[in-house]
N, C-alpha and C positions, 0 to 999 in steps of 0.2 A: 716309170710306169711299172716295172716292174721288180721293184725293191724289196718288196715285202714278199716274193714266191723263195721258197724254200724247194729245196731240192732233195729227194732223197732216191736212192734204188730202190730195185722194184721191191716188195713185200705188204703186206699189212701195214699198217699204221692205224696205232688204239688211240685215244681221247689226249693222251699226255707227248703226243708228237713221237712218240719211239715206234719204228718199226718192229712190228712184233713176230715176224716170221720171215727168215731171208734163205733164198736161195741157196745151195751151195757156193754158187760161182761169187755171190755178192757176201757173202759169208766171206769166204776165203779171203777176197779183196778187205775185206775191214781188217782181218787178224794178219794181213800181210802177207799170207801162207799161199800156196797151188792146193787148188779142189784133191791134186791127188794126195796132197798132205791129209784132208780132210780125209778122204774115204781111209787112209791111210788110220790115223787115229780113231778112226770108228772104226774098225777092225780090231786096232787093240786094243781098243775102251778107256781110252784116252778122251776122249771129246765124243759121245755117242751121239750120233743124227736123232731129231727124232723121223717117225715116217708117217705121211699119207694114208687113206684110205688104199688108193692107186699104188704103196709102196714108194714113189717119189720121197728123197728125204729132204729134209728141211733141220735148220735150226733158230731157235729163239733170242731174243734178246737179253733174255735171264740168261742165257746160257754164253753169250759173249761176258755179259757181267761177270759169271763166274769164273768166266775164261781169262778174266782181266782184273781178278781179283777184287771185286767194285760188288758192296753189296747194294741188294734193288729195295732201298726202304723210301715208300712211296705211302 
């Protein structure tokens, strides 16, 4: 019955099934890293968040690609 549901965290999801904006905490968890690592590397411009209106950060899927050496040709 339910074989076909795909599973993903929370974020956006564009046309091509990739989540397009993930959380910090769900960010962290793909790269295997602690959120503090992240704020960590956005401080030294290592991996920059991007931010919100609200300021809230966020980062992208292009930007785990990049983080994983994986270029996004679509």
């Amino acid at each position: 019955m339910f074989e076909n549901v795909n599973m993903y965290p929370r974020g956006e999801i564009n046309m091509n099934k990739h989540i397009t904006n993930y959380k910090p905490k769900d960010f962290a968890e793909l790269l295997g890293v602690s959120v503090k690592t992240l704020q960590r590397w956005d401080r030294e411009d290592i991996l920059k968040a991007k931010r919100t209106p609200t300021d809230r950060r966020y980062y992208t899927y292009d930007q785990y690609l990049e983080f994983k050496g994986i270029s996004n040709i679509t």
